[in-house]
N, C-alpha and C positions, 0 to 999 in steps of 0.2 A: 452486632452492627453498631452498639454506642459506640465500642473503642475506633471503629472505625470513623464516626460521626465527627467524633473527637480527635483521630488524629488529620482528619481534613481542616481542622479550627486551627489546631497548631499549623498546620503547615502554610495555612494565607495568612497566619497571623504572625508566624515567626520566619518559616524558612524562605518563601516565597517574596518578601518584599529585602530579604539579605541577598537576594540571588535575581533581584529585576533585571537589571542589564542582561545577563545573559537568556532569562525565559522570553526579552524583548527579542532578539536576536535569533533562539530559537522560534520562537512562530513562524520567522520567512523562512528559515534557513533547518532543513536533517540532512547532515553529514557526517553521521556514524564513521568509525576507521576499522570496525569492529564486527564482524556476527559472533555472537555468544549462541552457543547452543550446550544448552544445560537442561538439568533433570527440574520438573515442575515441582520437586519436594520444596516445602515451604522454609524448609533450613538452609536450603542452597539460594544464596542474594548474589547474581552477577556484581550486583552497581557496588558492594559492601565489603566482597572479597577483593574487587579490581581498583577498588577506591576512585572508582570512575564518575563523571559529573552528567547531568543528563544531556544526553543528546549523542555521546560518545558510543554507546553502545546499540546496536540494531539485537534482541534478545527472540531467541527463538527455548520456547521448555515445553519438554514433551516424557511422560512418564518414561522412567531410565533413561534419559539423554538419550533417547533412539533418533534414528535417520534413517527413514523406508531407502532404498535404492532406487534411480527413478525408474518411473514405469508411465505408461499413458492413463490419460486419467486425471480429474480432480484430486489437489492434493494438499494440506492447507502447508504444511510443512515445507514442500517442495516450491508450495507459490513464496514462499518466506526466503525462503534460501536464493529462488532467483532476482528476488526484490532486491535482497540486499548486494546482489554480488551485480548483476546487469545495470540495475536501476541508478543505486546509492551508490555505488564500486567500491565496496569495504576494499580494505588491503588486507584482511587478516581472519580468518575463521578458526574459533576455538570448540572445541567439542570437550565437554568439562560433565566426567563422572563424579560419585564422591562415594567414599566407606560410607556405612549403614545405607545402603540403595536400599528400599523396601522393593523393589522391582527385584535388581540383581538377587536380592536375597532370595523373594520368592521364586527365582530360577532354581538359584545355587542348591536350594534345600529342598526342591521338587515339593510346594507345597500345593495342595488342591486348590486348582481357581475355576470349577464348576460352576461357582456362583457367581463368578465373576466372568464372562464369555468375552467381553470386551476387551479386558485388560488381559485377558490368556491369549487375543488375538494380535495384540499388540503389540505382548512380546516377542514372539515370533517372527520380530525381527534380530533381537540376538541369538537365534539359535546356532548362527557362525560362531560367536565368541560365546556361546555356552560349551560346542564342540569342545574347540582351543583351550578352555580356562579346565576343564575336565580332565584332558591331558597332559596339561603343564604346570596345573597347581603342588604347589611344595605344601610337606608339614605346613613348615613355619608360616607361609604365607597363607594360606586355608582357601578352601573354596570360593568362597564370598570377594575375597579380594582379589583374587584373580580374576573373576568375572568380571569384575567391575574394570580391571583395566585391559583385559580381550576385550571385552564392549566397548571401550573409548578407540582403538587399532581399528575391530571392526564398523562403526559409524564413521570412523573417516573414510575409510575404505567405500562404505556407502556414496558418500559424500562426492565424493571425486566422480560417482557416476554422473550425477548432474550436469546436463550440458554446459551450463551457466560456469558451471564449476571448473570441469577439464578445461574448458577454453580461456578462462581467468590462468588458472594453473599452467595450459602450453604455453601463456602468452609471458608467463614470469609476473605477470600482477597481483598475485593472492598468494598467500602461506596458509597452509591447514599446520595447527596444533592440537595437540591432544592434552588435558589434565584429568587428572585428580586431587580434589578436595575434601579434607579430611577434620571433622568438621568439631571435633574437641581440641585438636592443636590449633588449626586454622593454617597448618599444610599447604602447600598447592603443590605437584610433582610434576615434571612433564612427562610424559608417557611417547616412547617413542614407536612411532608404527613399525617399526623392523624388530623391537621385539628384546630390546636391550635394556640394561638395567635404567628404571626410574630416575632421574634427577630433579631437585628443585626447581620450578619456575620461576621467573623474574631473574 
């Protein structure tokens, strides 16, 4: 808790008063262009990779980058995704995996999560791109990495069931992308949902 104590001192003492105008402006004003939906690993930074300034991104992270499919029901995820898309009207929804997933991994390598019931409940939403990445993993590219980008195909796919969603999407006002980020080079790939070779982002 110090470093964190401490880095709240730095930041009203240095970064906050180089950045007034704009946090003036954001108080009235959230108008994100953005839903990030990325993995809660603490090595994955939306605002660091996208060099994005605050207010820009609306961030949704959920262990593995997962996206339940909607269903009825309370949902904190699902209430996030319609926030930003109905409420705020992003223009743009990224769904952003990365190499070394500790989730994917504990897919990929069938590790026991007995003791963990929560987080073996949770994954169980990539069991479609566990399927997928099972079947189409190469030598070269290995399990692990193939999961990880079946899973970014399959949460879009999720994603698109959201009413909020489709309807942005028939109407032409939203784009869903898919990444991976690769977190020793600082990578970003686009991953395309049909299932075609990787490209660079940006």
């Amino acid at each position: 808790m110090q470093d964190l104590t401490e880095g709240v001192a730095r930041f009203q003492r240095d970064v906050h008063p180089a950045k007034a105008e704009l946090f003036a402006h954001l108080a009235t004003t959230h108008r994100p262009t953005t839903l990030f939906i990325g993995c809660s690993d603490a090595r994955v930074v939306p605002e660091l990779i996208t060099q994005s300034e605050p207010g820009e991104l609306f961030v949704i992270r959920t262990a593995g980058n997962l996206v339940p499919a909607h269903a009825p029901g309370p949902d904190a995820v699902a209430a996030g995704i319609e926030y930003a898309v109905a409420v705020l009207g992003v223009r743009g929804i990224v769904v952003c995996g990365h190499f070394s997933c500790g989730a994917m991994t504990a897919l990929a390598e069938r590790h026991d999560l007995t003791a963990t019931p929560a987080v073996a409940d949770w994954l169980r939403h990539a069991d479609a791109a566990r399927a997928r990445a099972s079947a189409s993993a190469s030598a070269a590219e290995g399990e692990v990495s193939a999961l990880v980008r079946e899973n970014v195909r399959a949460q879009l796919a999720n994603l698109a069931t959201h009413p909020s969603v489709a309807r942005a999407l028939a109407q032409h006002t939203l784009t869903l992308s898919g990444w991976v980020y690769d977190i020793p080079t600082g990578t970003v790939e686009e991953v395309d949902p049909a299932g075609r070779p990787p490209v660079p982002a940006g």
